[in-house]
C-alpha positions as CSV (number, residue, x, y, z in Angstrom):
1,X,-8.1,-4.0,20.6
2,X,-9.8,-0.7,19.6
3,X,-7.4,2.2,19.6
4,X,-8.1,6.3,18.5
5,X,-5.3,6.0,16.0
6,X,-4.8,2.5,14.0
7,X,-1.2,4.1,12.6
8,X,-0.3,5.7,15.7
9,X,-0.7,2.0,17.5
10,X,1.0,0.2,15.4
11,X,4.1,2.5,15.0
12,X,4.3,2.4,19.4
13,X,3.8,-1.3,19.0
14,X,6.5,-2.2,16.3
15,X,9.2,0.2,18.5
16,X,8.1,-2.2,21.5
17,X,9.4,-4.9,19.8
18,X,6.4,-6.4,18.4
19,X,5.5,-7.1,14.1
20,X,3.3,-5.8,11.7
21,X,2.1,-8.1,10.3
22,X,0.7,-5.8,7.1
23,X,-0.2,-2.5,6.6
24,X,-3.8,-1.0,8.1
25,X,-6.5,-1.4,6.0
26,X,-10.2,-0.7,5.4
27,X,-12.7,-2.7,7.9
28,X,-15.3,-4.9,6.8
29,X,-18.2,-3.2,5.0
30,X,-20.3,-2.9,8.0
31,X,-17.5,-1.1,9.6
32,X,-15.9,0.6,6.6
33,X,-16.8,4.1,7.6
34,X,-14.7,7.5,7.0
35,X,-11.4,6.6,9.2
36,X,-11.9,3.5,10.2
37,X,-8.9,0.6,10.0
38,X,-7.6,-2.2,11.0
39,X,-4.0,-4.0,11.1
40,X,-2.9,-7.4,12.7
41,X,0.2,-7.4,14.7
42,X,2.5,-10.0,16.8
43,X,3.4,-8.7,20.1
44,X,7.3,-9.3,20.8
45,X,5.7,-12.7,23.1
46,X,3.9,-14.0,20.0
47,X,-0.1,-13.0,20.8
48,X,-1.5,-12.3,18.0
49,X,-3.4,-8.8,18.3
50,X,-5.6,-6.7,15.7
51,X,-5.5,-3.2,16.4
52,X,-8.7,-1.4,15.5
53,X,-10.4,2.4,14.9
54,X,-13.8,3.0,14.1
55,X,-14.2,6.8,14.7
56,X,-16.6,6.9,12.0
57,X,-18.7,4.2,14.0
58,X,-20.3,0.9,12.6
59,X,-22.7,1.3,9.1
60,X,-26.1,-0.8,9.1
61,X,-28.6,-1.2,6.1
62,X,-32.7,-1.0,7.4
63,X,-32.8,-5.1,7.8
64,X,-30.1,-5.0,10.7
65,X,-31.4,-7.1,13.8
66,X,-28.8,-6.1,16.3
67,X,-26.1,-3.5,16.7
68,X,-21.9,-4.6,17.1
69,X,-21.3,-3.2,21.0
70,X,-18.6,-0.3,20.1
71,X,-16.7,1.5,22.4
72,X,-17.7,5.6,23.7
73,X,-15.9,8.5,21.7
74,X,-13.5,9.5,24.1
């Protein structure tokens, strides 16, 4: 799930009863761009969930075929 704020997420999501399941961390290097993270989580049913903010948008080297989809700035 992409979310503006990965700490701000998790923190509503862990008072709702759900679990972090670690602490947010840097993306993947294609998405590891000034303030973007990730975390996983279990909701307080079980689902599994990764919360995730790429603000700083996805980073691609000149051989990239295709782009990730990401969602507007809001």
């Amino acid at each position: 799930m992409f979310v503006d704020d990965v700490d701000d997420a998790l923190r509503r999501a862990v008072a709702a009863g759900g679990e972090a399941l670690s602490e947010p961390h840097p993306n993947s290097p294609h998405e590891d761009t000034e303030g973007n993270a990730s975390v996983y989580a279990r909701a307080q049913w079980g689902t599994l969930v990764e919360l995730q903010a790429i603000p700083g948008g996805h980073w691609y080297d000149d051989t990239a075929e295709i782009q990730v989809w990401t969602p507007p700035a809001r």
